[in-house]
N, C-alpha and C positions, 0 to 999 in steps of 0.2 A: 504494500500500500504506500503510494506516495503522499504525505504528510506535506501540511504546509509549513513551509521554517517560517516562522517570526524573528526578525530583528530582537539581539538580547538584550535587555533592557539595561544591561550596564553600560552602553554603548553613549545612552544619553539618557539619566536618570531623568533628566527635568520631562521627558517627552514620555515618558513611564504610563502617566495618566491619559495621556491622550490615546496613545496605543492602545492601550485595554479599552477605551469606549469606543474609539475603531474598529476595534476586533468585537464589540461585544454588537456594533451598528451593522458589521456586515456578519454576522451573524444571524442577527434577525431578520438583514434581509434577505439571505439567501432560505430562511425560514418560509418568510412571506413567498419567495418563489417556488417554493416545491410545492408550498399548498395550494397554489394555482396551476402549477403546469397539468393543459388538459393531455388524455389520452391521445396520442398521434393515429391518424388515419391509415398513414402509410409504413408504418414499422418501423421508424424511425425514432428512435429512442435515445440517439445521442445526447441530448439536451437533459432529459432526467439524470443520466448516469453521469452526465458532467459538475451537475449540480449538485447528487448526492454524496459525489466523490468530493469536493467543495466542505460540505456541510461535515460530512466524517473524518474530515479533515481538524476542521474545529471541535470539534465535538471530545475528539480522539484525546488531545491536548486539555480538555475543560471540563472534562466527564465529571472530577473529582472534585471542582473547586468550588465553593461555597456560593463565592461570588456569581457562576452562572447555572447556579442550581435552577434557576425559576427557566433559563432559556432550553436548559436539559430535559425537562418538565414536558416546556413545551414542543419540544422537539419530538419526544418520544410519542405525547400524543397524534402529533402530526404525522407521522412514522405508521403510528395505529391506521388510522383513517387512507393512508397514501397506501399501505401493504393492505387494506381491506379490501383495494382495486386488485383484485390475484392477476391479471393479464401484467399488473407493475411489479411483480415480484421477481421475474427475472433479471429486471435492472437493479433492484437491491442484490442478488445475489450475484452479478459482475462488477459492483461496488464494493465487495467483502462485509456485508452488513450481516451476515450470519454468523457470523464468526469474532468477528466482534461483540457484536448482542452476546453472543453466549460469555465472553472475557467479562464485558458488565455484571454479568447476571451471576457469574461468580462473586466478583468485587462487592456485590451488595448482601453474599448469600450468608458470610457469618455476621452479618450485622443486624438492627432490630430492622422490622417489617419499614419497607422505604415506599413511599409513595410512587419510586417509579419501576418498584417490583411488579406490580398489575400491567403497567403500559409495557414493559420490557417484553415477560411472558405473551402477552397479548399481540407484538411484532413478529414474536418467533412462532405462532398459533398461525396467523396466515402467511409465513412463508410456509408453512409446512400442508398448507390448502393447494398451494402447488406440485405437481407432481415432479419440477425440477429441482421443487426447496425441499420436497424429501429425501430428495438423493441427495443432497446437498448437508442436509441438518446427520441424517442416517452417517456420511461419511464424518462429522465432527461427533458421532459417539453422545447426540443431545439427549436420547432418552436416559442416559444415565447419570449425565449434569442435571438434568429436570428432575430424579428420583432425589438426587444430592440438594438441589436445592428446596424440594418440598418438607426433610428434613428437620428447615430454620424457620419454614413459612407457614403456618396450618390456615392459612386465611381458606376460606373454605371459595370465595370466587376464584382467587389464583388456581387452588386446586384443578378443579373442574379445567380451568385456562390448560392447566399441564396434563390433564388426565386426557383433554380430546385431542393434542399435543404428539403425544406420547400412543393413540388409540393408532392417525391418521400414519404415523412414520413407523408402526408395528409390520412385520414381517410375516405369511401364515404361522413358519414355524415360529415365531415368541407368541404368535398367539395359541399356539396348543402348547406349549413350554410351559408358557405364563397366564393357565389358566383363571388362577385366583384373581390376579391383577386386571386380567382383560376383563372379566363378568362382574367385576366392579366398576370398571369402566361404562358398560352396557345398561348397568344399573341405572345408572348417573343420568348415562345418557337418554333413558328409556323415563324415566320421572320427569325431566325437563319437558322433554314431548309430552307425557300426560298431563303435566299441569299449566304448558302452554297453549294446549288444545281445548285447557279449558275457558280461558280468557277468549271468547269469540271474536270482540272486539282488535285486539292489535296482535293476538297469538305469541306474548309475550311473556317472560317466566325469569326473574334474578334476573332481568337484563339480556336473556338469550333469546333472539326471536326462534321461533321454532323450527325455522330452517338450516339453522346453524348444526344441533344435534341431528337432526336428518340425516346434511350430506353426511357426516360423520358415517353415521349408520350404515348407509350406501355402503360405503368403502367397507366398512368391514365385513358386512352379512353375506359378500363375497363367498366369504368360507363356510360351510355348512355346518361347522359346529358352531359358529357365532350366530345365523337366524336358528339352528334348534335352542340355543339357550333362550334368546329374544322371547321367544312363542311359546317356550314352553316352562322353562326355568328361572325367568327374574324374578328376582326378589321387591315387585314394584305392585303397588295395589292399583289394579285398574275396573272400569266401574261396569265393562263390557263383560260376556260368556266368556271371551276370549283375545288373545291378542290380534289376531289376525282380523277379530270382528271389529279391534278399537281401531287399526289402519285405518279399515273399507271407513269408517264412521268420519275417521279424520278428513281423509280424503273428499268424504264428500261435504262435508258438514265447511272446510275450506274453502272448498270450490265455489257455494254457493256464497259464503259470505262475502269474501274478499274480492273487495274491487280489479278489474281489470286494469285499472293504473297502476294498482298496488306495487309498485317495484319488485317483493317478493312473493307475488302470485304466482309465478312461474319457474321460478327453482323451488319453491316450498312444492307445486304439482307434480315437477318432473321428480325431485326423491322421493315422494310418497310412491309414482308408478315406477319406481325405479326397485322400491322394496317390495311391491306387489307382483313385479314381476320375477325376483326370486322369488320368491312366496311360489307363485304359480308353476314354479321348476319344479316344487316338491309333491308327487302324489298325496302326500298322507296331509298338506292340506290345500291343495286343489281347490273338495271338496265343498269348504267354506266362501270360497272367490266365487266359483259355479250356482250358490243359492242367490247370493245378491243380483234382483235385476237390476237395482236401484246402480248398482256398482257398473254391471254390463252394460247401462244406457250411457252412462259419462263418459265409460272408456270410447265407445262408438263415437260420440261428442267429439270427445276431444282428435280422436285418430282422424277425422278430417279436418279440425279446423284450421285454420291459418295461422300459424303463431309467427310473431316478428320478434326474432331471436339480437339482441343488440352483439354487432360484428366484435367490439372490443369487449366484450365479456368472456373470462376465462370458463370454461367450463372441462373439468377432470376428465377425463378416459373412461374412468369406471363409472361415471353417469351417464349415461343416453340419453338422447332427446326424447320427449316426452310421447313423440308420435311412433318414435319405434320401442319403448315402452310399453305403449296402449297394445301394440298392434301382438307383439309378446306376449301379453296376460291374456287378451282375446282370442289368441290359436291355442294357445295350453287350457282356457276353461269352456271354450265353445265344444259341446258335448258332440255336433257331425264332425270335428278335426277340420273344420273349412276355417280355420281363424283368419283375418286378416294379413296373415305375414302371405298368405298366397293370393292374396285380392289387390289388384291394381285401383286405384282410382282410374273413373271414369276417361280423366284429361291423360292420363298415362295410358290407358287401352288406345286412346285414337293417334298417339305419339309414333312416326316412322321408328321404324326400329333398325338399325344396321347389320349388315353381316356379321358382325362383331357378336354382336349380343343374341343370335340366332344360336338355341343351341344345337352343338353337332352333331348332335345325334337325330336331329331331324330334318340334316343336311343330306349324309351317307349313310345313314343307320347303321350305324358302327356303335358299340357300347360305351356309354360313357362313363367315367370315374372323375367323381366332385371331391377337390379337398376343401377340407374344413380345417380352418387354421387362424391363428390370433396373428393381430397385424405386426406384432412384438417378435414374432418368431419369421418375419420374412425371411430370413438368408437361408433356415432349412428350408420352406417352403421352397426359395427358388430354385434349390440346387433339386430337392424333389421332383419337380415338376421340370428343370430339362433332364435328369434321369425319366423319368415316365416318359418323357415326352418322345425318347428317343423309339417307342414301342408304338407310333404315331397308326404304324399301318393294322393294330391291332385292335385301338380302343382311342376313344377321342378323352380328354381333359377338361373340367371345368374348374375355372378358376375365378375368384371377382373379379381382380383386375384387370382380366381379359376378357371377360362377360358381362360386366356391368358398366359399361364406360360411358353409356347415358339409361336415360329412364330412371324407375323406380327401385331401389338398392334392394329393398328387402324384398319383394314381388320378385328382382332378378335370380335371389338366392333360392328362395321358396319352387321356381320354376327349374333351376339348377339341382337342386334337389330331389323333386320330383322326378324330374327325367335321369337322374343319374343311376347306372345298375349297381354300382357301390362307390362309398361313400371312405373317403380316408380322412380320420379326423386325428391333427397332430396335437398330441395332446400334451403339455406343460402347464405350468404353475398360470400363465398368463391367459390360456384357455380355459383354465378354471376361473380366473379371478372375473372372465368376461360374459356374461350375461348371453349379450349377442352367438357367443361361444356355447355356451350353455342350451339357448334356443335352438343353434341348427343340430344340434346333438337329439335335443328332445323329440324334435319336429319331425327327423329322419328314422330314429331309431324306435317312440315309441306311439307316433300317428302315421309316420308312412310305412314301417318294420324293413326299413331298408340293410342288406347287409350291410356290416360298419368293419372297417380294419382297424385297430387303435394302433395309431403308432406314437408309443412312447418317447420323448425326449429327454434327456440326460437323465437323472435319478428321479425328476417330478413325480409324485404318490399322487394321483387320481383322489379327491375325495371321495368320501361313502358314498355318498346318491350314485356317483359316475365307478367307482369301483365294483360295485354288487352288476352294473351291464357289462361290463368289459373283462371281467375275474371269468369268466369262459371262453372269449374270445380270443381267435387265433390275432396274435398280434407282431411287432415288431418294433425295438427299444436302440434306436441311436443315442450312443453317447458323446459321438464325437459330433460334434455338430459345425466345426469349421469345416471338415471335409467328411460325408457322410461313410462310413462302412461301404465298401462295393458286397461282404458276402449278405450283408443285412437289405441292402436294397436287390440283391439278389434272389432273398427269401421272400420280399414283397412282390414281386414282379413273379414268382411263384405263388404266394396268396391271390390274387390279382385273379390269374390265370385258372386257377381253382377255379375261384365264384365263376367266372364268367363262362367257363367252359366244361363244368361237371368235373372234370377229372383234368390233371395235369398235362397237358400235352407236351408242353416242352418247346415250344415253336420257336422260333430265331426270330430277331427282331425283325429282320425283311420277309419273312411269309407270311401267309394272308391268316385270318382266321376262320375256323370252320364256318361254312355258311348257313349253318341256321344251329341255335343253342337249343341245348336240351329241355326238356320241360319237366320241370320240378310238380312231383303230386305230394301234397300233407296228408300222411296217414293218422289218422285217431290214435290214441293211446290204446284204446281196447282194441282197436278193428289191426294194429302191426304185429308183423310176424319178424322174429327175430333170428338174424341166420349169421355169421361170423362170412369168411374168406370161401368156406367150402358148402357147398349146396347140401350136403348129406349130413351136414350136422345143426338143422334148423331146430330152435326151440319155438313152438307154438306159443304164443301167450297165453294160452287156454291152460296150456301145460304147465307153462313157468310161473315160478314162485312170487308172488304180491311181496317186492323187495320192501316196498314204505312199511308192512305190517309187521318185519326181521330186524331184530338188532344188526347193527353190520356184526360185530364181535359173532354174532352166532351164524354169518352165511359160511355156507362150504364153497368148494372148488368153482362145483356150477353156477352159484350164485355170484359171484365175482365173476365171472364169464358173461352170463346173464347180464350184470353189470355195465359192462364194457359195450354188449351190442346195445342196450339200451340208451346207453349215451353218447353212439355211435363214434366210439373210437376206434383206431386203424386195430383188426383183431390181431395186427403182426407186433403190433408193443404187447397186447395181454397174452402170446407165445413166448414173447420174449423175458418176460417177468415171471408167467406161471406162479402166478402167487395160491397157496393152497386153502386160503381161509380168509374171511374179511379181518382178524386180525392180524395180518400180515399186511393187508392193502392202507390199513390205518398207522400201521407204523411205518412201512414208507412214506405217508403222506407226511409225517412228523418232518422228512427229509428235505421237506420243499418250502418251505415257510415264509421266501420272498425269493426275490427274480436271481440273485446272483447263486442261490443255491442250485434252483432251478437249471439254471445256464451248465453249472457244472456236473448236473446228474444227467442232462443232455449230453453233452460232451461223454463221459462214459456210457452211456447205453446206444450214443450214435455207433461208436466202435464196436463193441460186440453186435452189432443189427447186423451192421455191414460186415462182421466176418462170420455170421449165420447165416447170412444172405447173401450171399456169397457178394458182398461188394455193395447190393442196395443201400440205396440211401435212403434213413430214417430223416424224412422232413421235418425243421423246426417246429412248424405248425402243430403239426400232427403231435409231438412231443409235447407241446406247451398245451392244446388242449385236453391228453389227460393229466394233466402236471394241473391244471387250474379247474375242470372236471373235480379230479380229487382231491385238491386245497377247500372247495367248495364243500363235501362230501363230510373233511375233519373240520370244518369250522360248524357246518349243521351239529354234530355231535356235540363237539363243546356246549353251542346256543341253547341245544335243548339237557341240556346236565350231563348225558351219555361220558362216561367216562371208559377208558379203555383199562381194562382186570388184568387182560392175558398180554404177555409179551412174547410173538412169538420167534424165534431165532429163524433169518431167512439171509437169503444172498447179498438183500436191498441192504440189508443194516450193517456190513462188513463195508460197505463203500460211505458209512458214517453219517449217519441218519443223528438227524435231534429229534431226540423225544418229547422237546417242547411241545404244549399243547396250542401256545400263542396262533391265534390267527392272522395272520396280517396281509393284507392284498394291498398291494403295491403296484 
């Protein structure tokens, strides 16, 4: 930081005094100038950061002195009000003002409660509104100067200042770390809201208007063990059946009161459908969004209307606009699956549409494969999609940014979807944290039942909602993500080939594909008959044993056999296992308990396939799905008490099985 030198006062004591009200006159005026400078049109932000570079220059020098305690005051208030504009937060944070704030905020911390402890906190609360001040604050280590400082400070408004602080620049993992910490935070945040929503008048509460603990909220219910506590677990007395009932109420009971001038009528709307639209992620309560017509008519409301979004208004990543919000909650609880994310407006059906945006599959009728991916993870995306793309002559690719380059975004996805024959969705912490990520997942997998390949990215854990679909699924787990795996996109481009064509063909990238696919029949559970590799050793179902009514510890040979065709695994792995008992099948499962185990019990039993066969290759796929089949199989056990008696000694457990009973899907 370049600091401004002052002339030393011993140079010319008699001019001593004039100096200091020099410095104390242009001080104030560069005060008066910041709290005027408007937002710029054009991105042009020189002027602020010149100014503030200026002011932290004095400030830097006179933080401490008595004498401009009152223009310190004012500074920091002005500081509040100028970092309230979050689109101005980045010129504070190319001025070095986070970093400094936090040196203050040391300097005041062993000392008694300072008046300009509230304003301080409250600068460093909306740099961290931005998602560049959290990377920013995250890199200076703030939430644990903020724990340090709360310490000296019990004032219960600062608190709250550092609690939402402290919620917005949280990590998933400190939020399953620091469970106690976080559901106190949610607490906090979750009482504000109820007793701001009860003030109808200015929806006001300690000074917090109610949009404030909102966005908060947004950001964190991201992760699905933070809306299951919200809904289900806070410790906050609310006057509704339920929490989900006090949203819909909020929502609408705001709607109706609050002026359209209102300045905050439209971020208070969009985080309410921002949290209703997770809400609507979750089956188990759906149900409650689905009863409200009253809820169903406003969302329709608002999904068309016009909203005039101000250009210099920051708005976070992990909020959406309120029309692709609405249009969210209304495909997840519209009971025919017609939601609006697949309905164009009227002005968008009569819109030319370009080649571009035709999809290819109703070009050449070639099959097409839609990736679903978060805008954060572009570089695997790209590298994915010219690997796929190189198999051009086989299967066409749908991607946004090459199929949505006009018209309506979400009607272009929704259409993309629809017509795609499977679906690859790359899935990371960033595809989790995103809503929009969250909908094409839904959209595809549980209203359209489209095949899905999950392709994992570096170590990212799937949350629960998204792990309990995918914990069976044939998948594939890049970790390198500057340069992707050739043998892993090798195994995809084998998955691919699967779905599309019944069985593996094996084709080279320059031959054509079969010209007409096979036709897939669903047989009933009672009406299939169940047969392994050899025709002459079919069990009837008539015959076979009702596996749900048997302990597994008590099936024999056939019953694990039975097993395996019923949950149509390749019958050359249950050859190659021979397991003689279900307890034996439960104590190999002990051996797989997350993906790196998994990979290695692959790795040995690829080997011995391939020197029984004489050379075949046992496919990843095919591996991982009875590896996740039977992770599924010993976590049932645990859920419902089933504990395992017997231990039996077999081949599986000399290659070093854990007997853990931990479930864990990963």
């Amino acid at each position: 930081m370049n600091k401004l030198i002052l002339p030393p006062d011993a140079e010319n004591n008699n001019n001593s005094t004039t100096k200091e009200v020099d410095n104390r006159e242009e001080f104030s005026s560069l005060l008066k100038k910041i709290e005027h400078l408007k937002i710029p049109n054009n991105d042009d932000f020189q002027e602020h950061e010149n100014t503030l570079q200026l002011l932290l220059n004095y400030a830097s020098i006179h933080f401490e002195s008595p004498k401009y305690s009152q223009l310190m005051q004012s500074m920091l208030l002005i500081l509040v009000n100028y970092s309230n504009k979050t689109v101005l937060v980045p010129c504070l944070i190319k001025t070095d003002y986070p970093s400094v704030l936090l040196t203050w905020l040391n300097l005041i911390s062993n000392r008694e409660l300072s008046r300009d402890a509230d304003r301080l906190v409250g600068v460093i609360y909306n740099i961290s509104r931005h998602e560049n001040g959290i990377q920013v604050l995250n890199s200076l280590d703030t939430t644990n100067k903020l724990k340090e400082f709360q310490k000296h400070h019990q004032n219960s408004d600062i608190n709250i200042l550092c609690m939402m602080t402290m919620a917005l620049l949280s990590t998933p993992e400190q939020i399953k770390n620091d469970r106690r910490r976080m559901n106190n935070i949610l607490d906090q945040l979750l009482e504000i809201i109820v007793n701001a929503s009860k003030q109808s008048i200015d929806y006001i509460c300690r000074g917090w208007h109610i949009s404030e603990p909102l966005i908060v909220l947004v950001r964190l219910i991201c992760y699905d063990r933070t809306l299951d506590y919200v809904l289900q677990h806070a410790q906050v007395e609310i006057d509704t059946s339920s929490t989900v009932k006090f949203l819909i109420d909020t929502l609408l009971d705001f709607y109706k009161n609050v002026h359209e001038d209102n300045p905050f009528k439209l971020s208070t709307c969009t985080a309410l459908c921002n949290i209703l639209w997770s809400v609507s992620l979750r089956p188990q309560y759906k149900e409650e969004l689905q009863e409200s017509k009253e809820l169903k008519i406003l969302l329709e409301k608002i999904a068309i209307e016009k909203v005039v979004i101000n250009p210099t208004q920051y708005v976070p990543t992990y909020i959406e606009n309120i029309q692709k919000a609405t249009d969210g909650i209304l495909c997840n609880i519209n009971n025919d699956n017609q939601g609006t994310i697949s309905n164009i407006t009227e002005n968008e059906r009569h819109k030319p549409i370009d080649d571009a945006t035709i999809p290819s599959k109703m070009i050449d009728n070639k099959p097409l494969i839609m990736i679903s991916y978060a805008h954060g993870d572009n570089n695997v995306c790209s590298q994915l999609y010219d690997e796929l793309n190189k198999y051009n002559r086989q299967f066409d690719i749908w991607i946004d940014w090459k199929n949505s380059k006009t018209g309506y975004l979400w009607g272009k996805i929704a259409d993309g979807i629809a017509d795609a024959t499977i679906i690859l969705c790359l899935l990371s912490n960033k595809y989790y944290e995103s809503k929009s990520c969250q909908q094409e997942f839904v959209y595809a997998h549980d209203h359209l039942k489209k095949p899905i390949i999950p392709i994992f990215i570096l170590n990212d854990k799937p949350p629960g909602w998204l792990a309990i679909h995918t914990c069976i699924m044939k998948y594939v787990r890049f970790r390198n993500v500057n340069q992707l795996e050739q043998e892993k996109l090798k195994d995809l481009v084998e998955m691919i080939e699967e779905n599309l064509f019944g069985t593996n063909p094996k084709i080279d990238q320059g031959s054509q594909p079969p010209t007409s696919l096979p036709v897939h029949h669903e047989i009933l559970p009672n009406q299939q008959t169940l047969c392994d590799m050899k025709g002459d050793e079919k069990i009837n179902s008539s015959t076979g044993t009702d596996l749900s009514r048997k302990a597994v510890e008590q099936w024999d040979k056939n019953d694990v056999k039975q097993w395996f065709q019923e949950k149509n695994i390749s019958m050359d792995i249950w050859k190659l296992y021979q397991f003689e008992n279900g307890g034996e099948l439960l104590s190999y499962a002990s051996s797989l308990s997350n993906d790196e185990k998994i990979e290695t019990q692959q790795q040995i039993y690829s080997d011995e396939f391939a020197e029984m066969n004489k050379g075949k290759r046992l496919l990843p796929h095919q591996f991982i799905t009875f590896a996740y089949v039977l992770r599924k199989l010993n976590c049932e056990q645990v859920a419902n008490g089933t504990k395992q008696t017997t231990n039996f000694p077999s081949k599986q457990q000399s290659v070093g099985s854990n007997k853990s009973q931990t479930c864990e899907i990963s």
